[in-house]
C-alpha positions, 0 to 999 in steps of 0.5 A, a space after each residue: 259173618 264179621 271176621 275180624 283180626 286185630 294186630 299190630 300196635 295197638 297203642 290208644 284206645 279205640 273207638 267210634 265206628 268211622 261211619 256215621 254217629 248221630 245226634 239225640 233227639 234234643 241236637 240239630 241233626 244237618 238238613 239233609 240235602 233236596 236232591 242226591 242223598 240224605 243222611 240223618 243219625 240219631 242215638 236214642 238217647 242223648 246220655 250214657 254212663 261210662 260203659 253203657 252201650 251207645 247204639 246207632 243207626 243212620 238213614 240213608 235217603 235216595 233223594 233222586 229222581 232215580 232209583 240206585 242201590 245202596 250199600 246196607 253195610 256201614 264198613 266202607 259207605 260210612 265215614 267218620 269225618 270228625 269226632 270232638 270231645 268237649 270241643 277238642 279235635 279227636 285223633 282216630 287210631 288206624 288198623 287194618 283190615 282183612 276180610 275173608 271174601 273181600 271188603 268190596 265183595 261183602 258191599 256189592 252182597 249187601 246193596 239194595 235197589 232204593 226208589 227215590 224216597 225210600 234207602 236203607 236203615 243201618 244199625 251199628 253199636 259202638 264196640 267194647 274193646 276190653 273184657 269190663 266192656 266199658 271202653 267203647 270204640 266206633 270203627 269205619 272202613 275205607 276199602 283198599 283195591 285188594 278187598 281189605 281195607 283201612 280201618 279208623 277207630 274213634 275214641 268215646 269212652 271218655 266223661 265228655 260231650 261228643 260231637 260225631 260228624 259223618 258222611 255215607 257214600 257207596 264205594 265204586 264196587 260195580 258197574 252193573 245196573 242199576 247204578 250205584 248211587 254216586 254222590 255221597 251224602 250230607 254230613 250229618 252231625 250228632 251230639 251225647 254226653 258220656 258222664 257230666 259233661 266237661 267232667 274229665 280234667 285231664 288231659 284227653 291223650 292222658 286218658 286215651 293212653 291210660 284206658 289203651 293200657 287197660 284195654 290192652 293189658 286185658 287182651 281187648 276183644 273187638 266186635 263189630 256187629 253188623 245189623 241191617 238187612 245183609 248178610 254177616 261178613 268175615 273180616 280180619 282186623 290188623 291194627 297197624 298203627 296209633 294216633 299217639 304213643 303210650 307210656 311203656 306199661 309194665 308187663 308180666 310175662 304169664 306162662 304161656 300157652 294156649 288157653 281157652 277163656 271160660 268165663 262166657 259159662 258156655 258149656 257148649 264153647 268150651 267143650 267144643 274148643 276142648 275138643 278141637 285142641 284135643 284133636 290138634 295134639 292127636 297125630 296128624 291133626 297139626 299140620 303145621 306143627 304149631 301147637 308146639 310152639 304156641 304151648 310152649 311157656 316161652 311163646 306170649 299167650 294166646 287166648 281163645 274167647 267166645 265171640 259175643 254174637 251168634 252173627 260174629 266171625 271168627 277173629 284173631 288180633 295180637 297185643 303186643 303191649 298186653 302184660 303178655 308181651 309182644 306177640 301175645 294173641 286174643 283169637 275170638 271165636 265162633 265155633 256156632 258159624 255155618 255159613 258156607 264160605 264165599 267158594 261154596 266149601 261148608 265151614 268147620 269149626 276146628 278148621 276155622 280155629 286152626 286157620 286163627 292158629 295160625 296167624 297167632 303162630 304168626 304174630 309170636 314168632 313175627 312171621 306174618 306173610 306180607 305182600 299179595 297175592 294175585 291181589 289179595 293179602 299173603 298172610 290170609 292166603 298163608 292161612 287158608 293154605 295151613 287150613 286146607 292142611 288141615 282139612 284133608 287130614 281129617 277122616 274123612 277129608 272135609 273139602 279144600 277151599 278153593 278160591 279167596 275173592 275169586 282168586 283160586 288158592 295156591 298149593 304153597 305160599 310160594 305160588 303166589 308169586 306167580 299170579 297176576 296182579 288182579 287188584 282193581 284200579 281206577 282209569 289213570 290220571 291225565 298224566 298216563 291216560 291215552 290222550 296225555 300232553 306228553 310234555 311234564 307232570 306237576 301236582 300238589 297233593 296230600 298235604 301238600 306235597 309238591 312235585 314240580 314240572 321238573 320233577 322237584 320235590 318239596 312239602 308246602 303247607 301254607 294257608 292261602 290262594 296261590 297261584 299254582 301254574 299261570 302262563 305269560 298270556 294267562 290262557 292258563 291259570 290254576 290257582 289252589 286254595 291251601 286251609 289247615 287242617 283240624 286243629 293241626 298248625 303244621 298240617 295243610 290241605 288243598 280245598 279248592 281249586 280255580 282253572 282259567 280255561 282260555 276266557 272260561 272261568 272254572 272252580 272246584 271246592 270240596 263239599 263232603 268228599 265230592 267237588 263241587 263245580 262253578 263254571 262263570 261263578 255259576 254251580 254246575 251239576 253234572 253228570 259223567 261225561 264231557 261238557 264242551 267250554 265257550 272258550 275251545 276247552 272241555 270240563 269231563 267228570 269221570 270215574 276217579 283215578 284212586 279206587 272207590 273215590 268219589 268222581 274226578 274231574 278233568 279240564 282241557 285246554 285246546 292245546 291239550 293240556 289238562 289238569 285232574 282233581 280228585 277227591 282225597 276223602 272230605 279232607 283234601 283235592 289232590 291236582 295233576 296237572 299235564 303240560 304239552 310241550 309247547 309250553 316248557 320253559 313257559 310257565 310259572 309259579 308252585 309247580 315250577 317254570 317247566 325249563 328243564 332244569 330242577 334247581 331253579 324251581 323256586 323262583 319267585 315272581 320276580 324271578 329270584 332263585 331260591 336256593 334248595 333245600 329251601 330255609 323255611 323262611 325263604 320257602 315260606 315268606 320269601 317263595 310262596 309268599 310271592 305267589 299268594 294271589 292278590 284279590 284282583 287277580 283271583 279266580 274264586 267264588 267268595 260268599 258275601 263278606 269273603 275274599 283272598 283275605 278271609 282264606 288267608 294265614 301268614 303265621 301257618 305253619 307253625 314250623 316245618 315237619 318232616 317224618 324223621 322228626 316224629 316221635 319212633 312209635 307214631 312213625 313206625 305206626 303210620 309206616 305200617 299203615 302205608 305199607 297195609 295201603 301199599 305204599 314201598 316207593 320211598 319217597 312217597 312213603 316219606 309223604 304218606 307216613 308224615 300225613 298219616 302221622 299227623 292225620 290219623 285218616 286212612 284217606 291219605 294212606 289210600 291216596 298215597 298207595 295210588 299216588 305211587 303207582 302213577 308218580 312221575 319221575 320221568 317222562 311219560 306218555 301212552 303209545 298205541 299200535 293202531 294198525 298191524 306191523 306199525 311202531 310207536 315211539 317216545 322220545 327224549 334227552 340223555 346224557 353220559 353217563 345217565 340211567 335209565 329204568 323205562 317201566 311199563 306199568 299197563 299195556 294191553 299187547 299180547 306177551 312177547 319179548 324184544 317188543 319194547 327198544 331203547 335206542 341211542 342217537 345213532 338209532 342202535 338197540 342199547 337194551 330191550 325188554 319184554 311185555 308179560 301179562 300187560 306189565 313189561 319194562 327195560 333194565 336199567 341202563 347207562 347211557 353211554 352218550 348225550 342225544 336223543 334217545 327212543 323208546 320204541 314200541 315194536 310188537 310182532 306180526 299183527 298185534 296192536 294194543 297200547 302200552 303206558 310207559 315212562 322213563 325214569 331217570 335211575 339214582 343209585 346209592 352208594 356208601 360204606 357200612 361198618 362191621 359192628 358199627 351202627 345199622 344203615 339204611 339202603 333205599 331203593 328210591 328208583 326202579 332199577 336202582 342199586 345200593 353198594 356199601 363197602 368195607 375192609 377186612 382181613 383174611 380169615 374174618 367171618 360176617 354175617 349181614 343181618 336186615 331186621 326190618 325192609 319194605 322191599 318185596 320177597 326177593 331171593 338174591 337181592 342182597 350180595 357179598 362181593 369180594 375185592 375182585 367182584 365176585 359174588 361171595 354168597 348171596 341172601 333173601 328178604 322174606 317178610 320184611 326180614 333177610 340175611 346174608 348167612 356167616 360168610 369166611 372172606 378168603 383174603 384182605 381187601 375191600 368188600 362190598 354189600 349189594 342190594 339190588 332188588 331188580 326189575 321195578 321193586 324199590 324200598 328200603 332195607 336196614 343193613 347191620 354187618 355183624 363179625 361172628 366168631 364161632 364157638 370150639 370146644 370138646 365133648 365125651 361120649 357119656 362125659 359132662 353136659 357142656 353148654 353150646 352159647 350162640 352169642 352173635 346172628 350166624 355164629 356156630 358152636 362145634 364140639 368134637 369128639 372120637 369115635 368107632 364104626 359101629 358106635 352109637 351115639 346120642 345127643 341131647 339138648 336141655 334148658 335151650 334158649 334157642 328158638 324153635 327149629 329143626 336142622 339146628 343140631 348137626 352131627 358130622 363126620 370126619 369128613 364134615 359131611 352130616 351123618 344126622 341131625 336134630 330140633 330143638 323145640 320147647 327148650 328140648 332138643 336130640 339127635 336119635 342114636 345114630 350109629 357112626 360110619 367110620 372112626 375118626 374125630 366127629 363133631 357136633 354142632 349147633 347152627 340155628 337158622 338166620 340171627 337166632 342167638 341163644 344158649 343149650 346143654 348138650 350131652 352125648 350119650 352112647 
């Protein structure tokens, strides 16, 4: 069963299901291919009116001469490549998606064994997203490694012709025989008309963002049917992030409260969410005590809808543009389901309601859990937990579940942070493998991104053949081929690559999302394995490094330098290339001259430095225009009529992007998909928000998710302990003064600690570190002298394994923040690195540091007050992309300093606002005049005092509350401050129970909402 939950910014309109669409009977469907599979789509029609279902249905084809299996499912085989509307580039809105037993584990359920000449039909209609039904979407999958994924969605509602290109390829989902089929297939093409053709005369973005409007302003419910022959899968949709910004609409807050929708006229529906709400407001049917918060008027809506479909899941999706307001909620709901969760435990359908519940808790009061856990996401397993609250208060207890995705539930959120990592990757690039150079990394990747020999960093989005790497005797030679993309001008991406092996000549184009290979300028099909060059080299096709991509392949040369090619989707190759270390200092071209020195990267070929940060005419005409290959020296295969000239555009790029520069709502979009794609590493977040930016493609999130994990900063190697009692060691420069942060990111040696050194010239221990559950690294630390310093692998007893490692060089950030002054932002840049930012103030003051938004992991201690001396003045956490440090008294003047140090390997960013809090006095009579509480800043407090006898009872009460629900916020104090009781505020209502006080004296009652809650509340004391 399909369990879909959409949220985020849902800002366009939404369409096409990224799989496949095809064409009528009277358009050209693409030959499909003789060998490998086939795709063909057709619709059975070649015309629709506005609203009018489109159905689909795509034939997949095993034209082997083997039998392999096949995925029926469209979510995660089917890609959408590209979709025109009136022969305009549509740009996909992006979403992501959660699925309850994973998105890899609904592939393998659904794989069938085709023989050669037989495969599989897949039916999939395009999707209604407004409650008219007129707005149709088509939606795809692109799996990510913890089973949720990245979802693409296509506008086609529009009056126009359509023209919908896909592809079909089975995810590397298991190993298991008999093979997957590995290629992908054809693209296949379709054409249909919705209204007269050409009919719209305005613009299509205008139309996107007027139909977005609508759908959102309805709450739109997403369905998305999954026929053919499998089983209906669970999936909950987020959507994250938009193509292109909306004009603000005008909303109008309803009262709001959970309602049920009637208008599907199921008696049965309504009756049997009638039921399980009534239930949730008996005692003890609400666990997790969020009916209160959802019924309250003051929460945005939340609106539970019958799913359309008998096969349909449960989903929930926010709308925080809907007239609702933000964290506004649509949960479509299947109270008919009986299919057993993947664990074995039976479903109940008050259960599954209240699971839904609670992501819509979530959404209106923005706490979501992000992250893993044990690989899979934190906010499903967040909901699972509250579920299985659920379920052992009813009587009698139903079952708990017990495990998502094979990874057992935790009793409380909190122990996920004990569980290992079990997402899935795929082998690591030649740069981390076990035969690496060892020498330095460069590659060119996305679109494209550049990091040098040197490990210099800069976008180059020429159009072109370059020259990417050559060597003074050309024994190697790399040279890549850069073509824009879509319709984009500032948007280029590698298509293919040309690689001089000694004598042998190698060439690698993008043909769907597979390589194609020529070795002498012949094509070249080959299965996994290695193939041994005339020239001493070898050509290897093998598993790709990003999960569920598409084959990679890896050239060696004799000296053991190598280069890797993978496959970002159909759009782009990404390339590493490992050098050994006979070679430094002789090389040249994109990737650098391999000396050591970053500053002189951008040399020309005459050997001119470019200064950096390069101007974009120095960078553009100057650099690369100089290493713009010439026809007679290119490596590639042209058809007839082709050469250099016919790849080549001096006018590209219209001018340079970056992503600050993107429009807010487009940038925050596309952060919020690398973040769903995993990406925290700065600098590559940087890259991954401007690609999808611009792109729209979830490929690029993908690809910049596993792009982290193996970005190179640093020297790199593997280390193996062959033989019981032996050491490993690699070494390298540093200098006074220098940190450096050395991370295990895989080792197969068995837990200990004081099993990895870093030593000093002198061959003393600096520092050590520990290797725990195949992960391990050494702190940073400064180097107090230049030389040659060891990492040395040193495991106890008879153990022997392998450990991947690299050195990193630590940069740490330092500047100074303003009470009251403007936020700032601390970046993490490097594992192991430390931002500090200072500031004055005077004996007495009061600060609270407020962080309202962070890409940092959940972390307590990460953020630090430390007075003029360094002492640690109180200390706060980031949870959910959110912390604080709580109001803080500085006993005397000087100079303070904010710390974030999120330790370990963890980096990210995090926004700093330092706030002045002053707090609220004032009196209050026992049976006296209401007084008003008005907490107008993050962290202040209001106290109110008055007398009081032992013996006497006293009661507080709070009315018309602004104040966000919460508990511990009303506080009553003794003489001594020490608390005697205290209260919640919930639903603008709040009290403290007549408590009778201890002791005579002045008592004080205070109000002290949690974190940066700001708001106003009467309060009255009564006896």
């Amino acid at each position: 069963m399909r369990r879909t939950v959409l949220r985020g910014c849902v800002v366009g309109l939404l369409v096409v299901l990224s799989g496949v669409l095809s064409q009528p009977t009277a358009a050209a469907q693409s030959a499909p291919p003789a060998t490998g599979l086939g795709l063909a789509v057709s619709v059975p029609k070649s015309g629709y009116v506005p609203g009018e279902s489109i159905p689909l249905t795509y034939r997949v084809t095993n034209r082997g001469s083997a039998a392999c299996r096949l995925a029926a499912t469209p979510e995660g085989p089917l890609r959408i490549t590209g979709v025109t509307r009136n022969g305009r580039a549509q740009m996909p809105l992006l979403a992501h998606s959660y699925y309850l037993d994973g998105l890899d584990t609904s592939i393998r359920r659904s794989l069938r064994t085709a023989e050669p000449g037989s495969g599989v039909t897949i039916r999939s209609d395009a999707t209604p997203l407004d409650p008219s039904g007129k707005d149709l979407s088509l939606l795809a999958v692109s799996p990510l490694p913890g089973g949720d994924g990245l979802t693409s969605i296509w506008p086609v509602h529009g009056p126009g012709r359509y023209v919908v290109s896909a592809t079909y390829e089975v995810p590397r989902v298991t190993d298991t025989a008999p093979s997957l089929c590995a290629a992908a297939s054809n693209v296949a093409t379709v054409t249909f008309t919705v209204g007269r053709p050409g009919s719209s005369s305005r613009s299509p973005w205008l139309l996107l963002a007027l139909v977005a409007g609508v759908a959102l302003a309805g709450a739109a419910v997403v369905l998305l049917v999954l026929r053919g022959h499998r089983r209906p899968v669970s999936a909950v949709v987020i959507v994250l992030a938009v193509a292109v910004a909306l004009p603000a609409v005008g909303m109008r807050r309803a009262d709001a409260k959970v309602v049920v929708d009637t208008s599907s006229k199921s008696r049965d529906f309504a009756d049997a969410a009638a039921g399980c709400l009534a239930g949730f407001a008996a005692p003890g049917g609400d666990p997790e005590h969020i009916m209160g918060r959802l019924n309250n008027p003051k929460t945005p809506r939340v609106q539970v809808r019958k799913a359309p479909s008998s096969d349909s899941d449960s989903e929930t999706f926010d709308t925080p543009l809907s007239p609702q307001g933000k964290g506004s909620s649509v949960i479509v709901w299947n109270p008919f389901s009986e299919e057993p969760y993947g664990d074995g435990v039976p479903r109940d359908p008050c259960a599954a309601l209240y699971h839904e519940l609670v992501h819509a808790s979530g959404f209106s009061s923005r706490s979501t859990a992000q992250g893993d856990c044990g690989g899979v996401p934190k906010e499903e397993m967040r909901a699972t937990i509250a579920e299985n609250k659920y379920r052992a208060s009813r009587q009698p207890p139903l079952l708990p579940r017990t495990e998502y995705k094979g990874v057992k539930v935790p009793d409380k959120l909190s122990d996920c942070d004990k569980k290992a990592d079990n997402t899935p990757t795929g082998p690591p690039p030649v740069c981390f493998s076990e035969g690496s150079a060892g020498g330095s990394c460069g590659t060119t990747n996305g679109d494209p991104h550049l990091t040098t020999f040197d490990q210099f960093r800069y976008d180059f989005q020429a159009v072109g053949e370059f020259v990417a790497v050559t060597s003074p005797s050309r024994d190697l030679v790399i040279q890549t081929r850069q073509a824009g993309l879509q319709d984009l001008r500032t948007v280029s991406v590698n298509t293919a690559v040309a690689i001089k092996v000694g004598a042998d000549r190698l060439g690698f184009a993008l043909s769907g999302s597979d390589i194609a290979v020529r070795v002498a300028g012949q094509a070249t099909a080959m299965q996994r394995g290695e193939r041994r060059l005339p020239g001493g080299g070898t050509l290897v096709r093998q598993v790709s490094s990003i999960p569920f991509g598409a084959d990679a392949y890896v050239v060696r040369w004799p000296d053991g330098s190598a280069a890797q090619l993978d496959p970002i989707g159909a759009y782009g190759i990404r390339l590493y290339v490992d050098l050994v270390a006979g070679r430094k200092g002789k090389v040249s071209g994109l990737l650098g001259n391999f000396d050591g020195n970053p500053k002189n990267e951008l040399s020309t070929r005459g050997g001119a430095v470019v200064p950096q940060p390069p101007a974009f005419d120095k960078l553009y005409r100057t650099f690369g225009e100089s290493w713009r290959i010439s026809q007679a020296e290119s490596l590639f295969d042209y058809r007839p009529g082709q050469s250099t000239a016919t790849f080549t555009d001096r006018s590209f790029p219209d001018r340079a992007l970056t992503a600050d520069q993107l429009p807010g709502a487009q940038r925050d979009g596309a952060r919020a998909v690398c973040a769903a794609a995993g990406v925290t590493d700065p600098n590559v977040l940087q890259d991954c928000i401007l690609d999808v930016a611009q792109t729209g493609l979830p490929a690029f999130a993908i690809n910049s998710g596993n792009t982290q994990t193996t970005f190179l900063r640093g020297t790199g190697a593997t280390l193996t302990i062959g033989t019981p009692g032996a050491t490993a060691r690699l070494l390298f420069s540093g200098s006074a003064g220098q940190r450096v942060f050395v991370d295990i990111d895989s080792s197969t040696l068995p837990d200990e600690c004081n099993v990895v050194l870093l030593r000093g010239p002198t061959g003393s221990t600096v520092n050590f570190g520990c290797i725990i559950s195949g992960r391990g690294l050494i702190d940073a630390t400064t180097l107090t002298a230049a030389g040659q310093y060891a990492v040395v692998l040193d495991p106890a007893g008879a153990a022997t394994g392998q450990a991947r490692l690299r050195v990193i060089t630590v940069t740490d950030q330092s500047g100074t923040i303003a009470p009251d002054g403007p936020e700032i932002t601390a970046s993490i840049a490097d594992p192991g690195g430390i931002a500090r930012f200072s500031f004055s103030a005077a004996a007495g003051q009061h600060v609270l540091l407020a962080v309202p938004s962070s890409t940092l992991p959940d972390l307590c201690g990460v953020l630090e007050l430390k007075d003029p001396t360094g002492a640690t003045l109180n200390a706060g956490c980031v949870i959910n992309g959110r912390g604080l440090i709580d109001a803080t008294g500085l006993t005397v003047a000087g100079t303070y300093v904010i710390v974030v140090d999120p330790g370990e390997r963890a980096t990210g960013d995090a926004q700093l606002r330092l706030i002045t809090v002053t707090d609220q006095r004032g009196a209050i009579g026992v049976n006296g005049p209401e007084v008003t509480a008005k907490i107008e800043q993050p962290g202040a407090v209001a106290r109110f005092t008055f007398a009081g006898t032992a013996g006497q009872k006293v009661t507080a009460v709070a009315a018309a509350s602004t104040l966000p629900d919460q508990c511990g916020v009303l506080l009553l104090l003794d003489p001594g401050g020490s608390v005697v009781n205290s209260g919640c505020v919930i639903d603008g209502q709040g009290r403290i129970d007549a408590t009778a006080l201890p002791t005579t004296g002045q008592y004080t009652l205070e109000v002290n909402p949690a974190e940066v809650a700001t708001g106003v509340t009467r309060l009255r004391l009564k006896s």
